[in-house]
C-alpha positions as CSV (number, residue, x, y, z in Angstrom):
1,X,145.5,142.8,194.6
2,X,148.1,141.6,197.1
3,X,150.5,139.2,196.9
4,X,148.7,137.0,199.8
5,X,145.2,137.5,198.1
6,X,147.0,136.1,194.6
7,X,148.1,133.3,196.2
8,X,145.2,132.3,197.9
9,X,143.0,133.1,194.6
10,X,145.6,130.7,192.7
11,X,144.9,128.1,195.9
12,X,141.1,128.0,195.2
13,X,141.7,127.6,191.7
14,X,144.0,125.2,191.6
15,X,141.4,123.2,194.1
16,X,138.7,124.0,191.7
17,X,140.4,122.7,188.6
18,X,141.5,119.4,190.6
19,X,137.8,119.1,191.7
20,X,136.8,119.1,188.0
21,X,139.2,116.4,187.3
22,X,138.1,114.4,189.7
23,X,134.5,114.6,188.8
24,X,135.4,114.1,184.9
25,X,137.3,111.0,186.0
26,X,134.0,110.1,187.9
27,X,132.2,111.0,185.1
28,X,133.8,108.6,182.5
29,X,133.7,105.5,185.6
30,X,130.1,106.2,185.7
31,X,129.6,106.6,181.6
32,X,131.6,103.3,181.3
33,X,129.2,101.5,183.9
34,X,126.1,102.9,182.3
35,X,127.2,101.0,179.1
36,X,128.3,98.3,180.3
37,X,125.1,98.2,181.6
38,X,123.2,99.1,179.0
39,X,125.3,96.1,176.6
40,X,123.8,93.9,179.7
41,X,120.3,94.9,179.4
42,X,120.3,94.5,175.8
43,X,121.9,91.1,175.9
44,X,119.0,90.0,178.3
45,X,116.9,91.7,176.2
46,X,117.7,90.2,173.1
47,X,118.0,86.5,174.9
48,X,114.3,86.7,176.8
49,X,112.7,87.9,173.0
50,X,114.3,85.2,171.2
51,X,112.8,82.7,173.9
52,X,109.8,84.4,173.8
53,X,110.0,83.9,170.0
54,X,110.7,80.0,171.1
55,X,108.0,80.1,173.3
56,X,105.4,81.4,171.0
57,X,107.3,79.5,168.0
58,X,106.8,75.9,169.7
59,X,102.9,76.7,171.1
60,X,101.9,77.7,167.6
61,X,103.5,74.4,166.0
62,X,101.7,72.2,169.4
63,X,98.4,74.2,168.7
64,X,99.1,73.5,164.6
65,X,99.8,69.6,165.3
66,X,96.6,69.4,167.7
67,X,94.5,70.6,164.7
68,X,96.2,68.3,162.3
69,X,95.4,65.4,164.9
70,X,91.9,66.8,165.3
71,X,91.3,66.7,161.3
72,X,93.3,63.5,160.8
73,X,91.0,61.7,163.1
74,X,87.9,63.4,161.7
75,X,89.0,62.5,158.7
76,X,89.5,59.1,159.6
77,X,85.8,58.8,161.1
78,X,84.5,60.3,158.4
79,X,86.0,57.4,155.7
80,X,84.9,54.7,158.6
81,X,81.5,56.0,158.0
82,X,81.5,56.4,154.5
83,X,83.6,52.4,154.1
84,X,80.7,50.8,156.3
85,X,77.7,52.7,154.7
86,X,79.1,51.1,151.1
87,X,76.9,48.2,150.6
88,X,79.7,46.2,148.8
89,X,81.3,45.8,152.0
90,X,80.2,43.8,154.1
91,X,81.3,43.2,158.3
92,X,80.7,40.4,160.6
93,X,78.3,41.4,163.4
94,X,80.5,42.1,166.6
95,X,77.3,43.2,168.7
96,X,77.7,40.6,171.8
97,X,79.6,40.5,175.1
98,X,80.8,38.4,175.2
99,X,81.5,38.2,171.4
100,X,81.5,34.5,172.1
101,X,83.8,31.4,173.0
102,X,87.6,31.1,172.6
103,X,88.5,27.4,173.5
104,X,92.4,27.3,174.0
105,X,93.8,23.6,173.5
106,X,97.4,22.9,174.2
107,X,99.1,19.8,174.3
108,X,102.5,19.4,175.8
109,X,102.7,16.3,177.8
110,X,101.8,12.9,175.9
111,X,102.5,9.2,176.4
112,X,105.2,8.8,174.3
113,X,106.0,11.7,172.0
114,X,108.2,13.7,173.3
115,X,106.8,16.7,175.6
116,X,106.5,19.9,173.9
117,X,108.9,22.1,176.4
118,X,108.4,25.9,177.1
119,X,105.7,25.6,175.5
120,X,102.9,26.8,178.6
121,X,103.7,30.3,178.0
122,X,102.0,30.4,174.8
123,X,98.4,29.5,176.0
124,X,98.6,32.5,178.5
125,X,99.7,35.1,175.2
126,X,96.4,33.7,173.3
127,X,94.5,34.2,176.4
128,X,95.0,37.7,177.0
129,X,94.7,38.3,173.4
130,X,91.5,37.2,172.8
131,X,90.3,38.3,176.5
132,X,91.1,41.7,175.7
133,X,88.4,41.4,172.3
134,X,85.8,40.3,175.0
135,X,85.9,36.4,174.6
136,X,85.1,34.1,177.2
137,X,88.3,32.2,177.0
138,X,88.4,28.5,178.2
139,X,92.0,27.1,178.6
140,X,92.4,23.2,178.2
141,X,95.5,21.0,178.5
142,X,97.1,17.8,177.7
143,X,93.5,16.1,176.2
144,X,93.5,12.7,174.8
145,X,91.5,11.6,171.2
146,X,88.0,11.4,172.7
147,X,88.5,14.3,175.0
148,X,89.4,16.2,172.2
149,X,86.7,15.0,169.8
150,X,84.0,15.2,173.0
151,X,85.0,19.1,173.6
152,X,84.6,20.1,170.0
153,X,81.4,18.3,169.9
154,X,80.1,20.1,172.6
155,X,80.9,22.9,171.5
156,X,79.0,22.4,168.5
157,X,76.0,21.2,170.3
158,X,76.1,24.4,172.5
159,X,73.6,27.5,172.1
160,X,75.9,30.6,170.7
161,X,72.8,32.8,170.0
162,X,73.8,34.9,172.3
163,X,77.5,35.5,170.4
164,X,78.7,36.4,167.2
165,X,81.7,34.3,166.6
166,X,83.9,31.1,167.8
167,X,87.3,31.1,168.1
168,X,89.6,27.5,168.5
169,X,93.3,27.6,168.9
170,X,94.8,24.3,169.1
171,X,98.4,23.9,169.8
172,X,99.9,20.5,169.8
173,X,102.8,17.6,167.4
174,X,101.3,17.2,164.1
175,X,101.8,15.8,160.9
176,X,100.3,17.1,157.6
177,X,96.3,17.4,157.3
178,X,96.4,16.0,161.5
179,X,97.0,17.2,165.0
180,X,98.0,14.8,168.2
181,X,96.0,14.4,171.2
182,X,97.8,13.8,174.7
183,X,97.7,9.9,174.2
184,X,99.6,10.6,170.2
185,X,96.1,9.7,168.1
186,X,96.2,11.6,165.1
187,X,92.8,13.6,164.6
188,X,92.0,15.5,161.3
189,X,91.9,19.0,161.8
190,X,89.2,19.5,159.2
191,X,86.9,16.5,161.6
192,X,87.5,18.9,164.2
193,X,86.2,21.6,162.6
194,X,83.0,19.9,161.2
195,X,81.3,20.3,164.5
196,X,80.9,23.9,164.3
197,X,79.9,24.0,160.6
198,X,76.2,25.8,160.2
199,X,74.5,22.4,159.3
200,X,75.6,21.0,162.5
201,X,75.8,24.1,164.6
202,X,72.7,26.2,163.5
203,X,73.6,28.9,166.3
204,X,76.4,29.6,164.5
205,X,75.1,30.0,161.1
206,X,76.1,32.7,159.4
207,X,78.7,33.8,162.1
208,X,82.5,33.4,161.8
209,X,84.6,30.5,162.9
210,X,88.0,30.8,163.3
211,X,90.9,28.3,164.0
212,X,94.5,28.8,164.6
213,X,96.4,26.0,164.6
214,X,100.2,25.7,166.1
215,X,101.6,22.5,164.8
216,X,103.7,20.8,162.4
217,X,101.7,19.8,158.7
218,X,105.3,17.7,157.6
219,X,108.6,17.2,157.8
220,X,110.7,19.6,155.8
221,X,112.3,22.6,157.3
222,X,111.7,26.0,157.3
223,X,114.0,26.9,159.6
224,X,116.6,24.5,161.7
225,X,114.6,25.4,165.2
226,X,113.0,23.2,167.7
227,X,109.7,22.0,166.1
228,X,106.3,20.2,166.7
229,X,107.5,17.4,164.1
230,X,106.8,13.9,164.8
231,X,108.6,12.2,161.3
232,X,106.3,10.9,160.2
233,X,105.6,10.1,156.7
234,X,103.7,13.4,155.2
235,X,100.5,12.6,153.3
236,X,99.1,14.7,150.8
237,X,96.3,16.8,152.1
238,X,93.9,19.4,149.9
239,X,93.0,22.4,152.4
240,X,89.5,23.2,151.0
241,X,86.8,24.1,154.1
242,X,83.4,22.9,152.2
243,X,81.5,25.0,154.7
244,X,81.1,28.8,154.8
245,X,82.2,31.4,157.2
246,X,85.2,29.3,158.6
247,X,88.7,30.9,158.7
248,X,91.7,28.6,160.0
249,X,95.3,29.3,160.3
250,X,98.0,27.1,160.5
251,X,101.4,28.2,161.8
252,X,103.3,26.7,158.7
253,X,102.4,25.4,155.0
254,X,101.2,22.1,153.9
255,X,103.8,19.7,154.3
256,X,106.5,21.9,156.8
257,X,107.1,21.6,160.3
258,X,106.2,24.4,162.6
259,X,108.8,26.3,165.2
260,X,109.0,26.8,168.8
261,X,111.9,28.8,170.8
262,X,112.6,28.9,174.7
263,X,110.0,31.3,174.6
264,X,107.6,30.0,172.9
265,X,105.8,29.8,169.0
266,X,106.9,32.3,166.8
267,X,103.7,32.3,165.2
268,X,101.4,32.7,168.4
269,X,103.8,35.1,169.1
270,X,103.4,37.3,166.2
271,X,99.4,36.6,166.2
272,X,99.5,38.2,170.1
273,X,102.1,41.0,169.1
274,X,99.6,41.9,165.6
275,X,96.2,41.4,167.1
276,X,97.1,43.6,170.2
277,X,98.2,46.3,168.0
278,X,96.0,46.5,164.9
279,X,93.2,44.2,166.3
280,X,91.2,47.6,166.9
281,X,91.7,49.1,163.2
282,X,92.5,46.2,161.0
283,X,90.7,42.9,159.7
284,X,91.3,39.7,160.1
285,X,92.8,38.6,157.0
286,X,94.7,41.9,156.8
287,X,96.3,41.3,160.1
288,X,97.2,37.3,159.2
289,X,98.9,38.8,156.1
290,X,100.8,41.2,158.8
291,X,101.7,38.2,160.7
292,X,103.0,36.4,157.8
293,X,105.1,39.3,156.8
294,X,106.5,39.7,160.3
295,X,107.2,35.9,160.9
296,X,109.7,36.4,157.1
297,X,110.8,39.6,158.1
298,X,111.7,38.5,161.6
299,X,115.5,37.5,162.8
300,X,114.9,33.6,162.3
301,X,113.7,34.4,158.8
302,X,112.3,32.2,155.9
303,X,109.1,31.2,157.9
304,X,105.8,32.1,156.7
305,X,102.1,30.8,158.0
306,X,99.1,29.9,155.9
307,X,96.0,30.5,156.3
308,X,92.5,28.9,154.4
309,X,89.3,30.9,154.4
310,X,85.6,30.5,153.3
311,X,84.8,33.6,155.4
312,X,82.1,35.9,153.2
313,X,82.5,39.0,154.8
314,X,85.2,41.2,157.0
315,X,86.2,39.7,160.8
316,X,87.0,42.7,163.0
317,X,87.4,40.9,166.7
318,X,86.4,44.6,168.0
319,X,83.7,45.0,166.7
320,X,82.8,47.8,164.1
321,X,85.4,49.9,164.5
């Protein structure tokens, strides 16, 4: 071999072994990519399986919860059936619409006791309340004595055949046993309830009648708030409704005067707040306990209703629920 053919051998193998290089260097580049890759895939991997795992995780617990629901409620129907098939318990009749008449009295302007302020507010909350059971609400304000008596009366004269129940809130100054018309008479809230009894009222026989009453039965304080009080001197009075199937509620207890804010009653505020929310599951005297529990448990504090009942069986103002 000649010198010129070594040299050029030793050319093309030097070229050669600096071609490998370079493609062993390109090699490791591309290695290093592919794994850096791969680390990437894997990490996206691992990420879109665990929120898949979320995913499936979360629909399984929605699906579990809308079968709980499901049997909770079936459940519930099921001890609704088995509660009103009992013949130990006994409901009202709620069949009607409208279930019959709530007569809304308020008194705030009188000829000279003084004016029962912000109080207007509270006749619209008693309103929608009782609306929304399906009553025929009548709204009345500022009546004198015979006014007062006269609308009772003719209430009680009044054909309620075609409803199951009467409802009377009266809001108003009192004193204990009384409440004041717009011209300061003192009426006896059990006179005003005699119209409606069943011996008087024989449309209503057998059918509830409930009052709520919103004013002050004395003079001693529950709470240092603006009240319905008139100082007056307090007379004893026994709460005992002779006649079956009435409920009434007073806003305090025999011998207390009753609240009012800026915004209104606390107690018709509390009888609109428990009605709307349990009035679809819950009884009457179930719900007044409710109220009284939220009226002591509320930030004023220390106030409580009372309420006297000869009803014989449960009031739902829904109906059979």
């Amino acid at each position: 071999m000649t010198e010129d053919t070594r040299e050029l051998v030793e050319q093309y193998m030097d070229a050669d072994r600096k071609y490998v290089q370079q493609m062993q260097s390109t090699l490791c580049q591309l290695e290093e990519k592919l794994r850096q890759v791969t680390a990437d895939r894997d990490r996206l991997v691992s990420a879109k399986d665990l929120a898949d795992k979320k995913r499936i995780r979360a629909t399984r617990e929605r699906d579990q919860l809308a079968k709980d629901r499901l049997r909770v409620k079936d459940e519930n129907e099921r001890l609704k059936k088995v509660l009103f098939s009992n013949k130990t318990v006994q409901v009202y009749a709620m069949n009607h619409y409208p279930k019959g008449v709530c007569l809304i009295i308020n008194n705030i302007n009188f000829r000279g006791l003084p004016s029962r302020v912000e109080a207007e507010a509270d006749t619209g909350r008693l309103a929608r309340v009782f609306g929304s059971f399906d009553f025929k609400v009548v709204t009345l304000q500022d009546l004198d004595h015979s006014k007062m008596i006269d609308v009772l009366m003719r209430q009680g004269e009044d054909d309620h055949s075609n409803y199951d129940c009467f409802v009377c809130c009266i809001m108003s100054h009192g004193t204990t046993g009384k409440v004041f018309s717009s011209n300061d008479v003192g009426i006896d809230i059990l006179e005003l309830i005699k119209p409606l009894n069943a011996k008087r009222c024989t449309s209503l026989k057998g059918k509830p009648k409930l009052f709520f009453i919103q004013a002050c039965q004395g003079e001693r304080h529950q709470s240092p708030e603006r009240t319905d009080s008139l100082f007056d001197v307090a007379v004893t009075s026994t709460f005992i409704a002779k006649e079956a199937d009435i409920f009434y509620g007073l806003a305090t207890v025999p011998g207390y005067t009753a609240i009012r804010h800026d915004y209104g009653a606390p107690y018709v505020h509390h009888l609109e707040w428990t009605f709307t929310k349990y009035g679809k599951t819950h009884d009457l005297l179930t719900m007044m306990t409710m109220v009284n529990e939220n009226m002591n448990a509320s930030e004023q504090g220390r106030l409580v209703s009372s309420f006297h009942s000869t009803l014989r069986k449960k009031v739902y103002l829904c109906g059979t629920v």
